[in-house]
C-alpha positions as CSV (number, residue, x, y, z in Angstrom):
1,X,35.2,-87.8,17.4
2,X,32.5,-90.0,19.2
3,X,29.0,-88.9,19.4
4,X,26.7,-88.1,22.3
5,X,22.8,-87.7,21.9
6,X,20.7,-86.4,24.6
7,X,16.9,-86.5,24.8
8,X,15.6,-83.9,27.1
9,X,13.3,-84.4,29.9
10,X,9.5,-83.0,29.6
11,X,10.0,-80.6,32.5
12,X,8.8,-77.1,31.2
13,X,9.4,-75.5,34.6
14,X,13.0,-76.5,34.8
15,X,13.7,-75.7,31.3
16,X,12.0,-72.1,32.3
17,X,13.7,-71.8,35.2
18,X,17.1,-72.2,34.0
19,X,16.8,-70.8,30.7
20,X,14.3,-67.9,30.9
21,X,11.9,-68.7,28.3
22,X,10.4,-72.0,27.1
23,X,8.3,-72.7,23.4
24,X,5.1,-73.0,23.6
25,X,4.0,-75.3,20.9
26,X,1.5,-73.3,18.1
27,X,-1.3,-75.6,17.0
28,X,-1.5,-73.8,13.5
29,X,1.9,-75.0,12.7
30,X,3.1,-78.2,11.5
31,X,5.1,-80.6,13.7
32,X,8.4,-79.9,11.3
33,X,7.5,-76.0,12.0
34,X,7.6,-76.2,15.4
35,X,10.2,-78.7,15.9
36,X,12.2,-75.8,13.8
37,X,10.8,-73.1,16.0
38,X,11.8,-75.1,19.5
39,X,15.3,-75.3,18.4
40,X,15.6,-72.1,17.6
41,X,14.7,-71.3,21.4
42,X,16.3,-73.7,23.0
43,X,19.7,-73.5,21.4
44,X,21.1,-71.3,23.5
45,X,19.6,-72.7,26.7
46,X,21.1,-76.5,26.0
47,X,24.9,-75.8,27.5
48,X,23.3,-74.4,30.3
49,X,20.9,-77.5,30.8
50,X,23.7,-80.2,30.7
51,X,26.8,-80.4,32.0
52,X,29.4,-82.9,30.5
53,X,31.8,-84.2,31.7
54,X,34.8,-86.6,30.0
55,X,36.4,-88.0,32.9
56,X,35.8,-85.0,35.7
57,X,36.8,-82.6,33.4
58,X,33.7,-80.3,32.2
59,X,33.4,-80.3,28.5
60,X,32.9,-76.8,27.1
61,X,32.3,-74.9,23.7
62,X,30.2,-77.8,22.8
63,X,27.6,-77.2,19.7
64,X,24.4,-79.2,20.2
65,X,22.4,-80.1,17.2
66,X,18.8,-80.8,16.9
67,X,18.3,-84.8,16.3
68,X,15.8,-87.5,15.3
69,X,16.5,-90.9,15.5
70,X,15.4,-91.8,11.5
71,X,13.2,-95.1,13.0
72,X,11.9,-93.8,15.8
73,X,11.6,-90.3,15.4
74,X,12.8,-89.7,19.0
75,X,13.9,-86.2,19.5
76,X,16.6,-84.7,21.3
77,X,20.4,-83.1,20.9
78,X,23.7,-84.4,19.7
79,X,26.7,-83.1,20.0
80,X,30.2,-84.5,19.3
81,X,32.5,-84.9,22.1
82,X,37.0,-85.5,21.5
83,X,38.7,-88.3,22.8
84,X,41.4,-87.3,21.8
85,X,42.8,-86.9,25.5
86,X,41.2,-89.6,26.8
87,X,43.4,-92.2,28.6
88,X,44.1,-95.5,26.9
89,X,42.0,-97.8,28.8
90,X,38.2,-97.0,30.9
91,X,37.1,-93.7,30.6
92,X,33.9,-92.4,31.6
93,X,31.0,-89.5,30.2
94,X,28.9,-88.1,32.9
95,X,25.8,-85.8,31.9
96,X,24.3,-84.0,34.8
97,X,21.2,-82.3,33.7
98,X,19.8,-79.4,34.9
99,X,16.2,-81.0,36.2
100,X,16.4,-82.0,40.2
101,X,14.5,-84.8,42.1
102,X,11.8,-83.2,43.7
103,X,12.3,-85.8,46.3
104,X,16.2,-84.7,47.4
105,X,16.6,-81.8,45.0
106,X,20.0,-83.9,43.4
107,X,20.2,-83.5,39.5
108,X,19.7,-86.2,37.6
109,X,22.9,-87.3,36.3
110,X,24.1,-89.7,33.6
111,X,27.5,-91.7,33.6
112,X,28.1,-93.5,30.9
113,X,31.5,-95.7,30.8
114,X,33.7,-96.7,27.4
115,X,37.1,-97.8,26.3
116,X,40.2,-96.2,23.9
117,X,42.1,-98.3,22.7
């Protein structure tokens, strides 16, 4: 199994848009409170934010997992990807998230490249 984190964009009315609801951070709860809270909304909204893709071929029944990165404290979502049928040779991820450009309305998308030996 390889590992992919995802950090999510700051774009409330995406996030609303494609999942329904958003958290709204409470001020009288601690940061570890509402970091617990968010995930607990968001779960269910994160497979229909990203789409992966292992080679062209759409990744599904992934879990995501909240994440902090211990010495930075970033914050996003992991989730553990096979490679199990992954060619020997160049393969390539590609994460196509559910914010769009304002500009052209494309997606921002991802595409990450690596190797099996």
């Amino acid at each position: 199994m390889n590992t992919l984190v995802i950090f999510t964009e700051r774009n409330k009315p995406t996030i609303k848009r494609i999942c329904n609801k958003i958290y709204e951070k409470d001020d009288d709860l601690t940061s570890t409170q509402n970091d617990s809270l968010k995930w607990i909304w968001t779960k269910d909204c994160i497979p229909k934010y990203y789409q992966i893709y292992i080679n062209e071929s759409l990744q599904s029944d992934l879990e995501f997992h909240w994440y902090s990165i211990p010495n930075t404290y970033a914050k996003g979502y992991i989730t553990f990807l096979s490679t199990q049928d992954c060619k020997q040779g160049k393969n390539e991820i590609r994460v196509v998230s559910g914010y769009q450009e304002e500009v052209n309305e494309k997606q921002k998308e991802y595409r990450v490249p690596f190797f099996k030996n």
